[in-house]
N, C-alpha and C positions, 0 to 999 in steps of 0.2 A: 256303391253309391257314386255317381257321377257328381262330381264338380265341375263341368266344362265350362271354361269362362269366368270362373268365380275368381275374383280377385282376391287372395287371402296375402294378410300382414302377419309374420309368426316376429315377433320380435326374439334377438340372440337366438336368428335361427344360422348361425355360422358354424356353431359347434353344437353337441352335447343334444340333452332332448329338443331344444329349440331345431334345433338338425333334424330331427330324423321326423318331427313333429312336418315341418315344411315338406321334407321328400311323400311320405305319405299322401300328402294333397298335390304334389304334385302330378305323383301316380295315380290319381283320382281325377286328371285334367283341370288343374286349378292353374291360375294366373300366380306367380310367388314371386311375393317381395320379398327378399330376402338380408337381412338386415343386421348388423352389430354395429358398435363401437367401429368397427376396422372395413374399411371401405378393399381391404386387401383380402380378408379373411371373408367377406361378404361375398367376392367374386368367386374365389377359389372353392365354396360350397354350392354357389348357384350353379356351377358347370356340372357338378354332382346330379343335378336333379333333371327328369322330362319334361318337355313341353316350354312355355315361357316362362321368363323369371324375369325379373329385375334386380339387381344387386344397388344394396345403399347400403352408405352410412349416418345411424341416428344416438346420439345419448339423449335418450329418455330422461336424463335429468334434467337436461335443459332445453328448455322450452322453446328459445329459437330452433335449437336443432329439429326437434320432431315438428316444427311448424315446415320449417322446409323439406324435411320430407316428407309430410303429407303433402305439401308441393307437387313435391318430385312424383309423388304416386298418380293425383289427379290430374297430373298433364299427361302422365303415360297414360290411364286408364281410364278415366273419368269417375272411377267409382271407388270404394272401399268395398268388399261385400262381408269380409270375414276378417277379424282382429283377434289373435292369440295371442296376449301379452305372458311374454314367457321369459323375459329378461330377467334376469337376475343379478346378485353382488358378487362377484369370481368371488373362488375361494382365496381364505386369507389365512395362513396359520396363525398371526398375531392377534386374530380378531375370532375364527370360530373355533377354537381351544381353549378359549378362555370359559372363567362358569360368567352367568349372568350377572353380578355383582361387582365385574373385577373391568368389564369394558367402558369405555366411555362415553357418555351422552353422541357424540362424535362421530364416534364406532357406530352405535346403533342409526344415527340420521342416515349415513352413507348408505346403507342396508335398505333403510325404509324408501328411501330417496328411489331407490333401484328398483326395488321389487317391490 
């Protein structure tokens, strides 16, 4: 299936499934935003992938940030076509070894916040 041109957003596609989720499309001729936390680790996987990319960086928790970078995308693109919200909460030992009883209201917002 051709994607030529399709703009796609994979969010925490720097590493892990968000990674290999964006290479996919971009092997498929997609436009890839390519996107974590780390404007460092953003670029260093966009050189990874075919075709166009773009490298940013966005915390989906805060709200200014993904405002600017839906910015950043519609100045490059003009469009959004496809959004894969794949971000997640890194792993934490302090927090997913615990049983569900034992973490804190806290614990769980950061989590929700993210993902």
């Amino acid at each position: 299936m051709s994607l030529l041109d399709r703009v796609v957003i994979v969010t925490g596609s720097s590493k892990g499934i968000g990674f290999e989720i964006a290479k996919l499309f971009s092997e498929r001729g997609a436009i890839v935003i390519v996107c974590s936390r780390s404007l460092g680790q953003s670029k260093t996987a966009a050189k990874k992938f075919r075709g166009t990319t773009l490298a940013l960086e966005v915390d989906v928790t805060d709200e200014s940030s993904v405002k600017k970078f839906v910015k950043a995308v519609m100045k490059s693109f003009q469009k959004i076509d496809i959004l894969v919200n794949n971000a997640g909460y890194p792993y934490d030992d302090t927090i997913w070894n615990k049983k569900i009883h034992e973490g804190s209201d806290d614990e769980l917002e950061k989590i929700i916040n993210v993902d």
